[in-house]
C-alpha positions in Angstrom: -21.6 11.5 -0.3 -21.5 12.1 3.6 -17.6 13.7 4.3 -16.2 11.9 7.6 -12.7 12.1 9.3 -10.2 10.1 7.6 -9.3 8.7 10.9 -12.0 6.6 12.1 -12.6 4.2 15.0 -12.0 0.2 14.8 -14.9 -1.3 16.1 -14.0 -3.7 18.9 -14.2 -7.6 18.3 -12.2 -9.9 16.4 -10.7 -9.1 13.2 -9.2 -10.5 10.2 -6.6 -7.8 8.8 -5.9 -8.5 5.2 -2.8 -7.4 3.4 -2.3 -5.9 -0.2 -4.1 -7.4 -3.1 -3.1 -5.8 -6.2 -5.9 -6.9 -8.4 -5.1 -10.8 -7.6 -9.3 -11.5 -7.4 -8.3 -15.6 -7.2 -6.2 -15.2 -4.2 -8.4 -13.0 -2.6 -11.1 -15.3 -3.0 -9.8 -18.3 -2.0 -8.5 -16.5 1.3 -11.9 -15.5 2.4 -12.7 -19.1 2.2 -9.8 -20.1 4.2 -10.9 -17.3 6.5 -14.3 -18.7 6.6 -16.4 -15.6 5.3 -19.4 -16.1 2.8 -20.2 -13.9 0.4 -21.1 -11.0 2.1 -18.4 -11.3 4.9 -20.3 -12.8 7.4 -18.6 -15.3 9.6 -20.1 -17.8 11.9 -18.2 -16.4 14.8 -19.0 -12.9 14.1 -15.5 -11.6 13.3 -14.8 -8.9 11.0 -12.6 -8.2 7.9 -10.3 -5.2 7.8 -8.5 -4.2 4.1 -5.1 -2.8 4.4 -5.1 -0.5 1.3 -4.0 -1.4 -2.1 -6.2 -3.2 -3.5 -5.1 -2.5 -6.9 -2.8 -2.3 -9.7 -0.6 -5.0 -11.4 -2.6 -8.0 -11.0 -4.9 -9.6 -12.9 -8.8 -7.9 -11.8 -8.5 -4.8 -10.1 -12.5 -4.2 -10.6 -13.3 -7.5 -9.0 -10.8 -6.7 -6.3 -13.0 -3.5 -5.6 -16.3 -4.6 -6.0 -15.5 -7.3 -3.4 -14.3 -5.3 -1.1 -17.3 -2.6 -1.7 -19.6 -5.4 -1.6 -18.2 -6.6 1.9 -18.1 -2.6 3.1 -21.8 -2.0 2.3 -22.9 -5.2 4.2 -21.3 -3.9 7.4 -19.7 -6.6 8.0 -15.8 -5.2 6.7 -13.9 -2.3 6.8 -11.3 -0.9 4.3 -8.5 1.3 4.6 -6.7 3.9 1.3 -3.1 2.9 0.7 -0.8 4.8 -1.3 -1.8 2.6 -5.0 -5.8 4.0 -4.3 -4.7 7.7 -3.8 -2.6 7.5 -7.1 -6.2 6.5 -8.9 -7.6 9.3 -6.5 -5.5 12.1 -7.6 -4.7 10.8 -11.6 -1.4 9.7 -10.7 -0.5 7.3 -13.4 1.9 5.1 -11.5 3.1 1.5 -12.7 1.0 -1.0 -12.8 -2.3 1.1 -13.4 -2.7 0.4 -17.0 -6.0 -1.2 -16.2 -7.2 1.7 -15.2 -5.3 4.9 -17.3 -5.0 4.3 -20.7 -1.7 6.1 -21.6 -0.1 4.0 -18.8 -1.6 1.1 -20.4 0.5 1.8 -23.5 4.0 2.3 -21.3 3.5 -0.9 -19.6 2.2 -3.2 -22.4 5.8 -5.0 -22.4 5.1 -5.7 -17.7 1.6 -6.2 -17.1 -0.2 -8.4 -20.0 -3.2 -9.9 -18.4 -4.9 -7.9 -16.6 -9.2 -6.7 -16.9 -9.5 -3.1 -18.3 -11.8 -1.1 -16.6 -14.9 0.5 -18.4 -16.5 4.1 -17.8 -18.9 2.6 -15.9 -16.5 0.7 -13.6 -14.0 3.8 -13.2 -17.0 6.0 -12.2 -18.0 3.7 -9.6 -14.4 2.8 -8.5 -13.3 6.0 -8.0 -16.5 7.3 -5.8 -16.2 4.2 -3.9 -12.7 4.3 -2.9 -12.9 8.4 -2.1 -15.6 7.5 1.0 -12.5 5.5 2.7 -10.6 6.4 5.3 -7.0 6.4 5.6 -6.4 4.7 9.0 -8.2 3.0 11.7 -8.1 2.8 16.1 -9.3 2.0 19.0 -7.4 1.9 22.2 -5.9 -1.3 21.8 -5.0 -1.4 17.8 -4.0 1.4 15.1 -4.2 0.1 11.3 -2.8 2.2 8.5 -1.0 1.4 5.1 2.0 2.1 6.0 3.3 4.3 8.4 1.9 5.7 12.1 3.7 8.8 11.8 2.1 11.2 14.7 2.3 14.6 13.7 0.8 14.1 10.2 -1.4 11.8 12.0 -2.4 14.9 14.4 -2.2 17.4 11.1 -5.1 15.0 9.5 -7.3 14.5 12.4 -7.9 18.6 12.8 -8.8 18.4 9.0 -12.5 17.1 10.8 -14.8 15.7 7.7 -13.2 15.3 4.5 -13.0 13.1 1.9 -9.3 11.6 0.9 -9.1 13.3 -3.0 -9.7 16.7 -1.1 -7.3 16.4 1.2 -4.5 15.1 -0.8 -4.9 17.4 -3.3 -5.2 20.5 -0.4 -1.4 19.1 0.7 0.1 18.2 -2.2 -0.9 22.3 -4.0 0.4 23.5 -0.7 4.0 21.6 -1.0 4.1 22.5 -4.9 3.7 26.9 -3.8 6.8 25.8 -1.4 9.0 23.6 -4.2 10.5 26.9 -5.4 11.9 28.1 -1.7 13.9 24.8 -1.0 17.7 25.2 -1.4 17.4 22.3 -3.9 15.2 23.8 -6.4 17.4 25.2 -9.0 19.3 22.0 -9.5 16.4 20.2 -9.4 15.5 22.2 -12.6 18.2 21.5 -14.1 18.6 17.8 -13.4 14.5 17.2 -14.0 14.9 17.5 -17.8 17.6 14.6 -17.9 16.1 12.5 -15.6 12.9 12.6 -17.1 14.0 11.6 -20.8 15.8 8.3 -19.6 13.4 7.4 -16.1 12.2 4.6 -17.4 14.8 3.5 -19.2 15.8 0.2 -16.9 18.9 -0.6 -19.0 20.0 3.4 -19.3 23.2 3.8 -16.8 21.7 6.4 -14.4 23.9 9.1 -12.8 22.9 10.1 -9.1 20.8 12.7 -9.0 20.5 14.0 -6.1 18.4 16.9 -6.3 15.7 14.8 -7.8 16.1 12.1 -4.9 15.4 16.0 -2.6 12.5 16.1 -4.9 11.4 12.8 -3.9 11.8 13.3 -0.2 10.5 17.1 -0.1 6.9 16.2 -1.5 7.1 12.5 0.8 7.3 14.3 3.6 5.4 17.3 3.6 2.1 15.4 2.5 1.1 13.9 5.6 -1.2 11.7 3.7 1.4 10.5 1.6 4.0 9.9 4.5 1.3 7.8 6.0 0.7 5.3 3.0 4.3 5.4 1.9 6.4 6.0 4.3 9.4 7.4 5.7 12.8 7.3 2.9 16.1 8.4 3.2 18.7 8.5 0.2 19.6 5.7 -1.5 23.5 4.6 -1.8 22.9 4.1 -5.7 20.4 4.7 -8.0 18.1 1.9 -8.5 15.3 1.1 -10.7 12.3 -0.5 -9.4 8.1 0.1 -10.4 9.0 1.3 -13.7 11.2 4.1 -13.1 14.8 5.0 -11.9 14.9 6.1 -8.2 17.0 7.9 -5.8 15.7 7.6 -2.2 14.6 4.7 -0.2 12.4 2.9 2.4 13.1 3.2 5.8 12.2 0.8 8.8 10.2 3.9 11.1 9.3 0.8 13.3 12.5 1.3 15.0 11.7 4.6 16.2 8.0 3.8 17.4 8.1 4.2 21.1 3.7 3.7 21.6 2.6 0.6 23.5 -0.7 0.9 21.1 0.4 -2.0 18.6 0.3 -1.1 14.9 -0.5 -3.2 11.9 0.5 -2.1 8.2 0.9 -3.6 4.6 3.0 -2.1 2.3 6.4 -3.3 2.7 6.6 -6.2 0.9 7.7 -8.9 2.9 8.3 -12.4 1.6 7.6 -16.0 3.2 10.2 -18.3 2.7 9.3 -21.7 3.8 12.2 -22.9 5.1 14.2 -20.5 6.6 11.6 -17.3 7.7 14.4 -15.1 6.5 14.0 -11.6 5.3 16.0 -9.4 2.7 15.8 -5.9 2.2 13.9 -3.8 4.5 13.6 -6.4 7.2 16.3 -8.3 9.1 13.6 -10.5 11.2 11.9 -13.5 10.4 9.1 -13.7 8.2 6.3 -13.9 11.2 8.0 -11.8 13.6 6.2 -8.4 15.6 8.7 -5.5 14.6 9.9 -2.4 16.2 11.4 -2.0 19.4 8.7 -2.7 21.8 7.7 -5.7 19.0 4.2 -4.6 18.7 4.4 -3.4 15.0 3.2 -6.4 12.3 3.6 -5.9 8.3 1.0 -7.9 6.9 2.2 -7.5 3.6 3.4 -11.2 1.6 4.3 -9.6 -2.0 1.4 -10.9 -3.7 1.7 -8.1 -6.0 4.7 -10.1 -7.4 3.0 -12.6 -8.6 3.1 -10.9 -12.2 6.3 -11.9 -12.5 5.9 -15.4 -12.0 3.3 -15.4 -14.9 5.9 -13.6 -17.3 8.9 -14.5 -16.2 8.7 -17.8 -13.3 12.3 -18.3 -12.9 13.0 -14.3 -11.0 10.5 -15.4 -7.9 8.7 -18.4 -6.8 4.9 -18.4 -6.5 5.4 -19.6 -3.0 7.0 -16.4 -2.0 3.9 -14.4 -3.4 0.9 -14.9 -0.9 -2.1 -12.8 -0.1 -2.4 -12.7 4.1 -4.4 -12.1 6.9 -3.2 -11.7 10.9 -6.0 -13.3 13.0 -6.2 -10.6 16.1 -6.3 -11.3 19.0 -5.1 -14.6 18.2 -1.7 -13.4 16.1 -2.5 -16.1 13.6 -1.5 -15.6 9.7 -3.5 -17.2 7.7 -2.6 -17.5 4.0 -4.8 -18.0 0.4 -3.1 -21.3 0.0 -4.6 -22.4 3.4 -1.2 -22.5 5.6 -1.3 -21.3 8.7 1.4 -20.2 11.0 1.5 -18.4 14.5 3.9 -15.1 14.4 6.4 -14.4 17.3 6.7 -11.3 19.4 
């Protein structure tokens, strides 16, 4: 394998950006005939697909979603992007959702995630070699794509690691943060809150004390991984303790957007945004509507429509509605979503 930078340049031209996939193959498919792509990702008005990051986990075909998206790659006519769910697989983090993939996970989340392929030997070679010649963010002078956060110092602290593959230089930060754990004013009672915490994490029904040390934890190793601030991004505590992806936490997003000052507009999955069909209206993390530019100069776009959800509506179809769980692309320059149902629907600046 041929090491490159992990921040590579966006080809000029029109693009078709699309969100998080999460292993949902069906969706993905019918959106690249929405989009009107053929097989290989050629389009009769030479545009270009771009793959947000996490492609995987939780849905129902995670090696279909890859070898699509490697099959697209290798005919030059797409480009793909890590987000934080391909550097877990990178680096043997056995997060939720990845059963497919690790068996021991598999056996935690049995009772979650009941339909979806299980990889082979063959397959997890392949996916794991494929996914580790990615980048982890995209630009040109008119456009900046990452997973999740354009965060400039770890931005700058990535670019001067020159040619590198993604595994390397995750691993690189993350040993370096793990010498420094032990100097943080934190430490100690992290030690002594980490046993607790870890016997009753993934308990969802387990009344969880605040523990703050652990949410330090959580912070500490977010932030000094620049590739992990990048495809996560930037938290802050938590009010309460929550539980959410199979484990009890303590810190929490935050909207960065509203600190990003560039006039080079930015466009990111991640977040989990939902499309309500009637009002636009956001919970959570965002306060705008549904199609709206974010940040302060409006020039920041989540492309991110919670298809990863759609689990839920196949175990449980009363806690979301299937309408609120699409798969996405933003049409650039023309600031058009397009969904895998077929809607379409201008966003506002």
């Amino acid at each position: 394998m041929t090491q490159q930078s992990l921040i590579r340049k966006l080809p000029d031209g029109a693009i078709d950006i699309v969100g998080d996939i999460h292993g949902e193959i069906d969706a993905l498919r019918d959106l690249l005939r929405h989009l009107g792509y053929d097989s290989q990702g050629y389009h009769p008005e030479n545009r270009r697909l771009v793959f947000i990051g996490d492609f995987i986990d939780r849905g129902i075909d995670s090696p279909a979603v890859v070898n699509t998206i490697r099959r697209l790659t290798d005919s030059g006519n797409a480009l793909a992007i890590l987000g934080n769910h391909e550097l877990n697989l990178l680096n043997n983090d056995q997060k939720d959702g990845s059963g497919w993939f690790f068996e021991k996970q598999r056996v935690r989340e049995q009772h979650r995630y009941l339909q979806y392929k299980i990889a082979n030997e063959k397959e997890k070679e392949e996916i794991i070699n494929y996914i580790n010649t990615l980048p982890i963010a995209l630009e040109n002078s008119n456009l900046r794509i990452i997973h999740a956060a354009w965060l400039d110092k770890h931005i700058d602290t990535i670019r001067k690691l020159g040619n590198i593959d993604a595994k390397t230089a995750f691993a690189n930060f993350r040993s370096h943060a793990k010498q420094l754990e032990k100097q943080q004013v934190w430490y100690s009672q992290y030690i002594k809150e980490h046993e607790f915490y870890h016997q009753h994490h993934r308990d969802e029904n387990f009344a969880m004390p605040y523990l703050k040390a652990v949410g330090q934890y959580d912070l500490y190793h977010g932030e000094a991984n620049p590739m992990r601030a990048i495809t996560c991004g930037t938290e802050c505590f938590a009010k309460t303790p929550f539980y959410a992806a199979g484990r009890w936490r303590f810190v929490t997003r935050q909207p960065w957007w509203e600190e990003y000052n560039d006039d080079i507009p930015v466009v990111i999955g991640h977040y989990w945004r939902q499309w309500y069909a009637n009002s636009f209206v956001q919970k959570s993390l965002f306060n705008e509507p549904a199609n709206q530019w974010l940040g302060k100069k409006k020039n920041i776009f989540c492309v991110d429509f919670s298809i990863g959800a759609l689990w839920k509506t196949r175990m449980i179809p009363s806690v979301i509605s299937p309408k609120n769980c699409r798969l996405s692309a933003l049409r650039l320059p023309e600031k058009i979503l397009i969904f895998n149902n077929g809607e379409t629907a201008a966003t506002q600046e």
